[in-house]
C-alpha positions in Angstrom: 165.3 9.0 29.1 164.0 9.9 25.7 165.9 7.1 24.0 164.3 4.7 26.4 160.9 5.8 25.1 162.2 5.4 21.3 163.1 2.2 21.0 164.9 1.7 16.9 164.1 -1.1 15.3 166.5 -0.7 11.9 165.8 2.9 10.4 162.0 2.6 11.8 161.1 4.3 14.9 159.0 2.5 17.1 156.6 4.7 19.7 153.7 3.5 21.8 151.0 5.2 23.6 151.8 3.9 26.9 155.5 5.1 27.0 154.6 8.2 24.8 151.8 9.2 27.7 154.9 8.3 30.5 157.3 10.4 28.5 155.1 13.2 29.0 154.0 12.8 32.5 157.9 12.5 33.5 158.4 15.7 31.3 155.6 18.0 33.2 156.5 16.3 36.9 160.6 17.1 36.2 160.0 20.7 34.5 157.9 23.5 34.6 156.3 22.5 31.3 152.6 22.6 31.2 150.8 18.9 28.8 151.0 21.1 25.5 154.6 22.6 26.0 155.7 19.3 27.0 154.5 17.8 23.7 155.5 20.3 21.5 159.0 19.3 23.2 158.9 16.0 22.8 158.1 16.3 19.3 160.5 18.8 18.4 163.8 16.8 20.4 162.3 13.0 18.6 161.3 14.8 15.1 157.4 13.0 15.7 154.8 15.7 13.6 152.4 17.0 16.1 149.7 15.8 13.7 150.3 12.2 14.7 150.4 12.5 18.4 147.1 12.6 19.1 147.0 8.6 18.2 150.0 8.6 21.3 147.9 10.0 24.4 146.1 8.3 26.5 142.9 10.1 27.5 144.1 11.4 31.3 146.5 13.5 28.8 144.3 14.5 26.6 141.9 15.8 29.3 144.8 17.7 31.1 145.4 19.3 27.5 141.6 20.2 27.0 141.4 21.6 30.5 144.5 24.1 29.9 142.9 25.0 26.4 140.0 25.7 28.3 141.8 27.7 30.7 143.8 29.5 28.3 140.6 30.9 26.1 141.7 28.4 23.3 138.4 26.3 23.7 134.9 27.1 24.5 134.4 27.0 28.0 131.9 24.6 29.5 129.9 25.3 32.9 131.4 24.1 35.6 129.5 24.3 39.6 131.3 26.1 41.5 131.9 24.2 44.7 
């Protein structure tokens, strides 16, 4: 699956944000990762920095990962209504 996402071209790696942000969906709908483990995963198993991802998530992802830093106390929390 992983190698579908990485497509080599020569020695280059080649990554987009579309199958990047797929990767990662299919990684936290198959496992019990949360959005951050499941990119600290993906990372770690393609050798990407975790510096350079952010340029690699669409913006769904990167709302689920500010919602669980929220939830976990690693951001500020903002008022929410409770319903």
């Amino acid at each position: 699956m992983i190698a579908n996402v990485i497509e080599e071209s020569g020695d280059n790696q080649f990554l987009n944000k579309k199958s990047f942000s797929e990767l990662i969906e299919v990684t936290v709908f198959t496992t019990e990762l949360n959005y951050m483990d499941s990119i600290i995963h993906i990372c770690e198993k393609n050798n990407v920095e975790l510096e350079d991802v952010k340029r690699y998530l669409s913006k769904s992802i990167l709302e689920h990962v500010e919602a669980e830093a929220m939830s976990l106390s690693f951001l500020p929390k903002v008022n929410t209504l409770d319903v």
